[in-house]
N, C-alpha and C positions, 0 to 999 in steps of 0.2 A: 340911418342905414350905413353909414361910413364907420362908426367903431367897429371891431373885430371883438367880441366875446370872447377873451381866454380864458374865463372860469370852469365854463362848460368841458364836458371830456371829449368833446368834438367843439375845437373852435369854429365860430360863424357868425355870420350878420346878418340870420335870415329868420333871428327867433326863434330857432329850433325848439326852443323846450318850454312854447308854448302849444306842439305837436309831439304829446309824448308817444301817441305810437310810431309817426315815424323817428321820433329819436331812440327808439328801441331797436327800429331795425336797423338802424345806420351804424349805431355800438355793437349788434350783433356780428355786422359786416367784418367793423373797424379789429379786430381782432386776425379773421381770416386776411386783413390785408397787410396787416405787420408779419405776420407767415411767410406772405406770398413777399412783403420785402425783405426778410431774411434769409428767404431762401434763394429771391432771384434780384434782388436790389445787386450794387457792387459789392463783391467779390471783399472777402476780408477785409470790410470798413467798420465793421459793427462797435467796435472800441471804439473807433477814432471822435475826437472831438474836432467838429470842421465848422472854421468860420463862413456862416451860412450868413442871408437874410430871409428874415421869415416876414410876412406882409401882419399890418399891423392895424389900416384902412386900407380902403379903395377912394380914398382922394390921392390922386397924381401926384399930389404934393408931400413928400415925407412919409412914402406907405409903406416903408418897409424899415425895421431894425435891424441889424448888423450883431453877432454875438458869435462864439463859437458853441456846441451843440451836437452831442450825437446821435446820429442819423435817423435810427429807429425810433428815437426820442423829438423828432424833429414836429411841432405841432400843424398837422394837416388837418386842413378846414375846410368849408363851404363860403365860398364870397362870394358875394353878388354887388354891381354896380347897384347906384342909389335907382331906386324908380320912378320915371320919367313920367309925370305928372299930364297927362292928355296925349301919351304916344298912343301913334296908329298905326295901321298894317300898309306900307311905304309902295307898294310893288302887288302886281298879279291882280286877279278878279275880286281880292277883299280890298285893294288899295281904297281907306280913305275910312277904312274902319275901326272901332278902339282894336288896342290890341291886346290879343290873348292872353289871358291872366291860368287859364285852366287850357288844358289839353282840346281841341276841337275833337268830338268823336270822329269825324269824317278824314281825322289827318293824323289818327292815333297812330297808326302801324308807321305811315311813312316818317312822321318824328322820332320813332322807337329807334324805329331804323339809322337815323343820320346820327339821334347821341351815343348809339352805341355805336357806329363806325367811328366816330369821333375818340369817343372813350377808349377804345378797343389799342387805338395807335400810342397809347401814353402809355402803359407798361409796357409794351412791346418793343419802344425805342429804351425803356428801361435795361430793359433783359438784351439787348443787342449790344447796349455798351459796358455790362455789367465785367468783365474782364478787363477792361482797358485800365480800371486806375493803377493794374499791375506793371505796368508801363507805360506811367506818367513823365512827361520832360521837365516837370518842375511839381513843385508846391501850389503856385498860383493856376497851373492847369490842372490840378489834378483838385481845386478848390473848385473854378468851373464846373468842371464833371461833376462833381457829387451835385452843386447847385442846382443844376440842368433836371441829375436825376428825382432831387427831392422835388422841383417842382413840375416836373413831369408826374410825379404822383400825384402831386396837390390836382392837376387837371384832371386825373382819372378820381379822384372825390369829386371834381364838378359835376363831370357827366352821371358820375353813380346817385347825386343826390336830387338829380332831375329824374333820373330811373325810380327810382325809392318815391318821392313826392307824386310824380304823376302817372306813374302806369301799375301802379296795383302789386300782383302779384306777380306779373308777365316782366316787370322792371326789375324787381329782387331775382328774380330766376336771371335777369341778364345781367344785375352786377355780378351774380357770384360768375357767371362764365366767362367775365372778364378777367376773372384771377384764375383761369384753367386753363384759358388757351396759353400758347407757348411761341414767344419765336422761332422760326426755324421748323417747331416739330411737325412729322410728317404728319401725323393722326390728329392732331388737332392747334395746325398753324395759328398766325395769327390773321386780320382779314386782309386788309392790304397786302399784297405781296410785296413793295419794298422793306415793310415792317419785317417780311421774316429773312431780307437779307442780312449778312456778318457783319457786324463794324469790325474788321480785325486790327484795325491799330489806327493810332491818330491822326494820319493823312486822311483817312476813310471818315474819320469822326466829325474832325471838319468839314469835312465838305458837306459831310451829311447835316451839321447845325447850318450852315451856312445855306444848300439848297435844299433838303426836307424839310428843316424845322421854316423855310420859309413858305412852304408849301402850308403849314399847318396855320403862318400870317396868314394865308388868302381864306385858307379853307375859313378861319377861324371871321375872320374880315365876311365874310357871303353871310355865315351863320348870325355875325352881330345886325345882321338888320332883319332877321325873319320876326315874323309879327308874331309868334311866341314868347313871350317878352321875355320871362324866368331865361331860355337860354338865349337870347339876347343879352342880357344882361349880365349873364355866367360869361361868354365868350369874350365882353368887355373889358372882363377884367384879366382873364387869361391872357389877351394881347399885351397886359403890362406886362407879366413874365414873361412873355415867350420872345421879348425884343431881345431879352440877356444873350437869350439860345441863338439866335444867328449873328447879335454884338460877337460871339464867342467862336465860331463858324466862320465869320469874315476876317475876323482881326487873327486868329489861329492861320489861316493862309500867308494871308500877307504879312503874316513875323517868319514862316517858314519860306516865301517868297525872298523877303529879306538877307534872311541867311544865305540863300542861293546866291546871291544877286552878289553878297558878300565876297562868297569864296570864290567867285566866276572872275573877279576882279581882284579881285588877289591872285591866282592861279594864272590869270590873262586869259581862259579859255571857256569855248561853250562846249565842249566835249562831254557826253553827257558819263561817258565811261570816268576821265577825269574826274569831273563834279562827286558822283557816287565816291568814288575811291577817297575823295575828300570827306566823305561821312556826312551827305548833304542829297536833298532831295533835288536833282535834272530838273529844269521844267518843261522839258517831253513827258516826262513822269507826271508832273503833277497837271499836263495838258490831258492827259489821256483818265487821269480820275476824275477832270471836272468833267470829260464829256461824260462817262457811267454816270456820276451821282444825277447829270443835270436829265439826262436820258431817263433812268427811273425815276426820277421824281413827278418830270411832264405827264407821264404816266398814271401818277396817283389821279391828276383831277379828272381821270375817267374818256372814254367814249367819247367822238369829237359831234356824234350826234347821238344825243339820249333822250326818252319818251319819260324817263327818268326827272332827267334835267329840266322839264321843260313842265312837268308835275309841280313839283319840289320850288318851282319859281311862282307859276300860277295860281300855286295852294295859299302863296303867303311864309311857306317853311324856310327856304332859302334864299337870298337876294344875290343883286352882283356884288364886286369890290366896290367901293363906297358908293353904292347904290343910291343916296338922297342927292348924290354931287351931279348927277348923268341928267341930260337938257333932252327927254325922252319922254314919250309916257310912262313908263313906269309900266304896260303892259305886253308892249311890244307885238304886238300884231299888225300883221303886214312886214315887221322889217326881216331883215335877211343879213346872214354872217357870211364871210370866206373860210372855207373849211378846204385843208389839203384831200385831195385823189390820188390816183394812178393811173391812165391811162398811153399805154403805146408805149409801156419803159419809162413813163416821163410822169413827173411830178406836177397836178396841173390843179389849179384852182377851180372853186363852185361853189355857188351859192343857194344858202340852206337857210330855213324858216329860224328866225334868232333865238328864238322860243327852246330849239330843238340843240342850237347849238353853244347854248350857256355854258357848258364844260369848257370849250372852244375858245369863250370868251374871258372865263378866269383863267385859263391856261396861258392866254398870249400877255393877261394884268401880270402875271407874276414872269414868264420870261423876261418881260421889261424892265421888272423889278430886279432879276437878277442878273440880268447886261450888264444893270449899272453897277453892280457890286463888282461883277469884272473890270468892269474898266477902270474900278478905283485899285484892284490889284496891278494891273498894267500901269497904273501910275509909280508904285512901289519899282517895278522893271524900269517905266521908262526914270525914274530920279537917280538910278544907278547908273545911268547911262546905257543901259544894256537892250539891243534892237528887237528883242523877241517879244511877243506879245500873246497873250492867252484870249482864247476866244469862246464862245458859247456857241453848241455845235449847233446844225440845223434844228429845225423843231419836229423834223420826219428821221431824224438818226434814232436806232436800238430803239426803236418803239415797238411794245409789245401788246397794246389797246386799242381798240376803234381800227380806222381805217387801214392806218400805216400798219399795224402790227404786222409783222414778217416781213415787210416789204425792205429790201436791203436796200440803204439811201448812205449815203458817205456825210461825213462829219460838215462838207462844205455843198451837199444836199442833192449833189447826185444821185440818180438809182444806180447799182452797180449791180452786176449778176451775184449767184453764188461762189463761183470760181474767186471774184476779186474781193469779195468780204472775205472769205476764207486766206485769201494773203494777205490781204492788210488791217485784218481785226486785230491783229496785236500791235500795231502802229495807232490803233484808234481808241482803244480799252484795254485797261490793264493788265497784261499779260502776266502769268503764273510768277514769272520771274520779276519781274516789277514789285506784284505784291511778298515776295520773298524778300524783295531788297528793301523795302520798307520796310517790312517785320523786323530787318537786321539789325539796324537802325533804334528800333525800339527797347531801351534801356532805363531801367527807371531810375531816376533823379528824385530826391526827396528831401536835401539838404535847401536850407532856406534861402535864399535870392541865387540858387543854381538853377541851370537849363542845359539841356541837352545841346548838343551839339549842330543841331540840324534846324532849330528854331532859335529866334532870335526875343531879349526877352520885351514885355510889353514895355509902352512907355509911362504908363503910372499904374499904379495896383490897384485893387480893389476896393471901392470905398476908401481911395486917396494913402491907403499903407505904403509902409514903408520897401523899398525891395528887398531885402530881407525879413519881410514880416512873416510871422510862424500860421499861416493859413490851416496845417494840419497838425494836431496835436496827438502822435500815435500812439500815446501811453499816458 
């Protein structure tokens, strides 16, 4: 199960075309989805030859080629890790049983459910960054992006090819409404509401590889242990590509970190008016984008207690983050989580059945996950010598789900009235002007081992190239 099939007109490792009717309908599909990326994939790339890598196994070791290749032409497959020879269902009331090879009738709708929210978020962060290569700061970033978006497609062929295999007709009717909905659009958004916010330019872009696409680690991490093995197995492999996506997210900050830290030290000043006029991003700027990104994103893993959440575990469908690692039953009955409140103006602690408060629980795995990727940025500040330091804001800031939502709480996790969000929500989120002066900033570079002026460049290329190596071949 580790070769990849390129003969096939859908690559894959999952024997396809010893299932001629579903390889009927998946070639049926595959047509409507090169549409749907030429018309919403990046923005005037369709010539371009882009040094990609395209997966070749799913052994960890050497699974991927390296080539240049144009985009629409780019070969999107179905891979699935190898199958785990006596796995069982690890978690909830089946714990200790084989695990699902076919869909349980009793857990039909609630699976339908999870691959297609799952699915739903990969074109959709497609179509959010589909303008940006227009205003790339190099060759080697504007290589990233397309990477990102080709295999942000590849995960929307996962989830379509678990739709198409196991739910009939009600699955085909949900792939194709994967390629209708639209980011952004009002009449038929997409599901998630950070999915339909704007990436307008590559501050925003970052941040959003860095703290959504790491959202999509956790999500993707709960899904790899549900005792439906097929998307088990699919999500496994995803987590190899999606490491590139927030690799490209962290290291994108902390090269534009850099450059600040640069000119602040050259100039002698932290003046943030200074810094700008140097043609470089403040880091009050870039404090006030990591709190939005981190603020929506806390938001995607849902409701801090869900009857949902607590289904979705019991069923066997969805697990914790490394769910086999945790010194528990595996059923969780009787235990109890700390979930935020509000009572009396004040932000106050209680405890909630664990069962109920599983969102609660991957929400606070992946904050922890993303402190630390802070404080490896604050390491960037602190080697400059420079005293400021960026922080990850409360977990009850700009929340708009479950309990907290509306409840106005400050970056360092006070409740504050309306009056004082209203004066200092431009101190805390990016104000009009902010995102204006980033936009300004954005100039596109396309000549080979050049960068913008506002990001500093990487310390080795991709797949070991040279700094001037020709990543994008525009003609």
């Amino acid at each position: 199960m580790t070769a990849i099939n390129y003969t096939d007109k859908i690559p894959n490792n999952v024997n396809l075309s010893e299932d001629k009717t579903l390889q009927r309908a998946l070639e049926h599909w595959q047509p409507n989805y090169i549409n749907w990326w030429k018309d919403m994939g990046p923005e005037g790339s369709n010539d371009y030859d882009v040094y990609l890598r395209t997966a070749v196994s799913v052994d960890p070791q050497g699974w991927a080629n390296f080539g240049h290749v144009k985009m629409p032409d780019y070969r999107w497959g179905i891979f699935m890790n190898q199958r785990e020879e006596g796995r069982t269902v690890n978690f909830g009331e089946h714990k200790g049983e084989a695990a699902w090879q076919d869909v349980p009738g009793e857990h039909r709708a609630n699976l339908r459910r999870i691959i297609v929210t799952q699915g739903d978020t990969e074109p959709a962060s497609v179509e959010q960054q589909r303008h940006l290569g227009l205003t790339a700061p190099s060759q080697y970033d504007l290589r990233n992006l397309f990477q990102i978006n080709v295999e942000e497609g590849r995960h929307l062929w996962a989830m379509v090819y678990l739709l198409h295999k196991h739910f009939g007709r009600d699955g085909r009717e949900e792939a194709e409404a994967l390629l209708e909905r639209r980011s952004g659009d009002e009449d038929n958004p997409r599901i998630l509401g950070a999915f339909n916010e704007k990436t307008p330019d590559w501050l925003a872009f970052f941040m959003f590889t860095y703290f959504t696409d790491r959202d999509g680690k956790f999500q993707l991490c709960a899904l790899a242990e549900s005792g439906f093995d097929p998307l088990a197995r699919t999500t496994k492999f995803m987590l190899t590509e999606e490491a590139h996506h927030m690799f490209v997210g962290e290291s994108g900050i902390s090269r534009v970190i850099a450059r600040t830290c640069e000119v602040m030290n050259q100039l002698k000043t932290d003046d943030p008016a200074k810094i700008r006029a140097a043609g470089v991003v403040d880091l009050p700027t870039l404090q006030r984008y990591l709190n939005f990104h981190f603020s929506v994103t806390i938001d995607l893993f849902g409701a801090d207690e869900s009857s949902n959440a607590a289904i979705f575990y019991n069923s066997g469908l969805k697990g914790r983050f490394e769910e086999t690692k945790r010194d528990d039953d595996h059923r969780l009955h009787g235990r109890s989580y700390t979930v935020l409140g509000v009572r009396d103006g004040k932000l106050i602690e209680r405890e909630v059945p664990m069962l109920n408060a599983l969102n609660e629980v991957l929400r606070d795995d992946y904050i922890r996950d993303s402190i630390a990727g802070v404080n490896r940025w604050n390491k960037v500040i602190e080697k400059a010598g420079i005293p400021t330091r960026l922080v990850a804001p409360h977990k009850a800031f700009n929340r708009k789900i479950g309990t907290l939502a509306g409840v106005k709480v400050s970056p360092d996790g006070r409740v504050v009235s309306e009056g004082e969000w209203a004066q200092q929500a431009s101190q805390w989120l990016p104000s009009a002007e902010d995102r204006a002066f980033v936009s300004s900033l954005m100039g596109r570079v396309v000549e080979p081992g050049k960068f913008a002026n506002w990001i500093a460049p990487p310390p080795i290329g991709i797949n070991k190239q040279a700094p001037d190596f020709e990543y994008i071949r525009f003609s």
